[in-house]
C-alpha positions in Angstrom: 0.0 0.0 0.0 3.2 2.5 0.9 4.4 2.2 -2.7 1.1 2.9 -4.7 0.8 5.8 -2.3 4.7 7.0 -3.1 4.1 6.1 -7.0 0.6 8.0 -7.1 2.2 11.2 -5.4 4.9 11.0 -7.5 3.1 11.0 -10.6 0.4 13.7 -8.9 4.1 15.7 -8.9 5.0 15.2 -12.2 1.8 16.0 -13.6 1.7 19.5 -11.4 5.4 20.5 -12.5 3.6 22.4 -15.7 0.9 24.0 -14.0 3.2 25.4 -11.3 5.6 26.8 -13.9 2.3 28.8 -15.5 1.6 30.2 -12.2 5.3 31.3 -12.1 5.4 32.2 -15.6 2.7 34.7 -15.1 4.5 36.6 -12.3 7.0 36.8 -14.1 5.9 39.4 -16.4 7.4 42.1 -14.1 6.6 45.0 -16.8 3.0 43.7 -16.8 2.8 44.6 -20.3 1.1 41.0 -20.9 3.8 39.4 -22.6 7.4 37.8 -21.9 11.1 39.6 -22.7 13.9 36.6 -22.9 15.1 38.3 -19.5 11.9 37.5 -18.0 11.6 34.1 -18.9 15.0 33.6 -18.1 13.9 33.8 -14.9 11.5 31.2 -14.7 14.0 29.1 -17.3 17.7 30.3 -16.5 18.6 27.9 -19.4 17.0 29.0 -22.1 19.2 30.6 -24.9 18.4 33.5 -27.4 18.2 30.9 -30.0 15.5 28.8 -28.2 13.3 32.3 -27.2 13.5 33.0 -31.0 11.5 29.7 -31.5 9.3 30.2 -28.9 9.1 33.5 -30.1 6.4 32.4 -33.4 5.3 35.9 -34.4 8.9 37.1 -34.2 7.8 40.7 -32.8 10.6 40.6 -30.1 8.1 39.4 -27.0 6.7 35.7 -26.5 2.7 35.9 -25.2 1.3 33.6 -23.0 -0.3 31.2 -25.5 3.5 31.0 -27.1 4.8 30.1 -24.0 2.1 27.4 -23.4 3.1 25.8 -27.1 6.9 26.1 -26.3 6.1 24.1 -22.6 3.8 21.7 -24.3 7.0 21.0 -27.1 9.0 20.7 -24.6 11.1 23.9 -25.5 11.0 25.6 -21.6 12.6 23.6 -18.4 11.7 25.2 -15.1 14.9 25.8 -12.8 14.2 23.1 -9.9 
């Protein structure tokens, strides 16, 4: 019975990871301007590169928006610091 309840909160962790870096994500636009500068998601992800923002980056007008930063987390593109 201990492991199911180690292996269910594990996965219950896993599965939150995402969700807590949107909640972070959105204090993190410290401008509040409504959309993300590379330095502010560098923040949230202190690995992410110029090249990688420029990706995430689809309408290429300098600032990521929120639904750009969902699509880059869903492909896997952002890694929360942890």
């Amino acid at each position: 019975m201990n492991k199911f309840a180690l292996t269910a909160a594990a996965f219950a962790a896993l599965a939150a990871s995402p969700l807590a870096a949107m909640d972070t994500i959105t204090e993190a636009d410290t401008d509040g301007n409504g959309t993300y500068s590379l330095e502010e998601l560098q923040a949230v992800f202190p690995d992410l590169t110029e090249e990688t923002f420029a990706t995430i980056d689809a309408d290429a007008d300098g600032e990521a928006d929120l639904t750009e930063v969902k699509a880059a987390e869903e492909a896997g593109l952002l890694a929360a610091a942890g």
